[in-house]
C-alpha positions in Angstrom: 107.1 -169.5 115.5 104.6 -169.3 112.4 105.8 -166.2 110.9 109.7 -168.2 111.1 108.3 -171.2 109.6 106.3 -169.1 106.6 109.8 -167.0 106.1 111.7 -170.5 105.9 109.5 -171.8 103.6 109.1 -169.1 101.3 112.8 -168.9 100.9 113.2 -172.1 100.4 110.8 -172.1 97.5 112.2 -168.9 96.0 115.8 -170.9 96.2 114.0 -173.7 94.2 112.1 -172.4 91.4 114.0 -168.9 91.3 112.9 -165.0 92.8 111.0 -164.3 89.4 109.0 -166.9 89.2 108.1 -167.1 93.1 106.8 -163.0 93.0 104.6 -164.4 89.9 102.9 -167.0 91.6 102.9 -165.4 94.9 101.2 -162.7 93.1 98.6 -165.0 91.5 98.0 -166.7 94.6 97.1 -163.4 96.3 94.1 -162.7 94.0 92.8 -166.2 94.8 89.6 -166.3 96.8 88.6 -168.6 99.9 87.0 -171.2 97.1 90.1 -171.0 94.8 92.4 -171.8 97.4 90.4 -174.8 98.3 89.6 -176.0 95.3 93.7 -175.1 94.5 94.5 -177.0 97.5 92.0 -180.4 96.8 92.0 -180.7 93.5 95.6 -179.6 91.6 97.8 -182.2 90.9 101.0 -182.1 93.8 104.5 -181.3 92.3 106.9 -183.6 91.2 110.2 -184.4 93.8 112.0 -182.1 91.5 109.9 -178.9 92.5 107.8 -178.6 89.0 104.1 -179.6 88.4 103.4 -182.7 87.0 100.9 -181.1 85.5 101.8 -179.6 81.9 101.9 -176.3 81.3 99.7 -175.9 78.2 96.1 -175.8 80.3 95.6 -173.3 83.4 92.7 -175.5 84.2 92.9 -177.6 87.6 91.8 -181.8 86.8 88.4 -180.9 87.6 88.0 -177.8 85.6 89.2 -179.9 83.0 86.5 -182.3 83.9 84.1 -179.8 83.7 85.2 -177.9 80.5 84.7 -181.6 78.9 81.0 -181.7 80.3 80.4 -178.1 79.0 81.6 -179.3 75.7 79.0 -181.8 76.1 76.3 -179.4 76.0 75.6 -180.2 79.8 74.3 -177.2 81.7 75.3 -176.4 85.4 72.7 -178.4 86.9 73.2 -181.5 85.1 77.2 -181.1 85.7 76.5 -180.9 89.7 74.4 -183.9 89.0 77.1 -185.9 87.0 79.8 -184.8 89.5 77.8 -185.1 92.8 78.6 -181.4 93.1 76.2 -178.5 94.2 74.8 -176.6 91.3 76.5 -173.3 92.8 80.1 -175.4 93.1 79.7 -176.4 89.1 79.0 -172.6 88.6 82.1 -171.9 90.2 84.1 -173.9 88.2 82.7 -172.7 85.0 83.3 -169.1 86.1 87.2 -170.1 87.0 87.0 -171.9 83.6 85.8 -168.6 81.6 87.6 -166.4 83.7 90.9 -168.2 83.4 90.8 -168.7 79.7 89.8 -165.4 79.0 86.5 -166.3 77.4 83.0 -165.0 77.9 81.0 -167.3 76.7 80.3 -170.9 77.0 80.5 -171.9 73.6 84.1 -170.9 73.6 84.9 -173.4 76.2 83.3 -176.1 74.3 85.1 -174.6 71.2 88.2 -174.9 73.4 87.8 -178.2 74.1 87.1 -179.8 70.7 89.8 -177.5 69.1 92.6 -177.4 71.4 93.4 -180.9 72.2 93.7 -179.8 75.8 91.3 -180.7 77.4 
């Protein structure tokens, strides 16, 4: 009964946003960890009736990642960000190595030069 349901669904989803983009985000979804797919799944903005995210597409970064990017712009180390956001220490260092990793950045500094230069965050 589960596998039917999956199959339905994933159909039904590639019908709506189309094969090419349902093998990419399948794809991207499949390299998520345990922690990304709950923080995915609590924290990113639900789609709109019509099928697309209400987020826009110009930042990869969840709400809070965005949150967090802001805070790192701030100067605010990982400690002090779990302290502002009621977080563990550990759960603010995940975030900041989704943030790094998704932008493609290596250092901190380019997240708070991100932030200030972008107009994305």
């Amino acid at each position: 009964m589960f596998n039917t349901a999956r199959r339905d669904s994933e159909a039904a989803v590639r019908a709506a946003v189309g094969r090419r983009e349902f093998d990419r985000a399948y794809r991207r979804g499949g390299r998520f960890g345990l922690a990304e797919i709950v923080s995915y799944a609590i924290q990113e903005t639900p789609p709109t009736p019509s099928g697309s995210p209400s987020r826009t597409r110009t930042t990869p970064l969840t709400p809070r990642e965005t949150e967090v990017a802001r805070l790192v712009a701030d100067g605010l180390g990982n400690q002090q960000i779990a302290d502002r956001l009621v977080i563990a220490r550990r759960t603010a260092e995940g975030h900041v190595e989704r943030i790094l990793r998704k932008l493609g950045f290596t250092k901190r500094s380019q997240i708070a030069a991100w932030v200030s230069g972008s107009g994305r965050a």
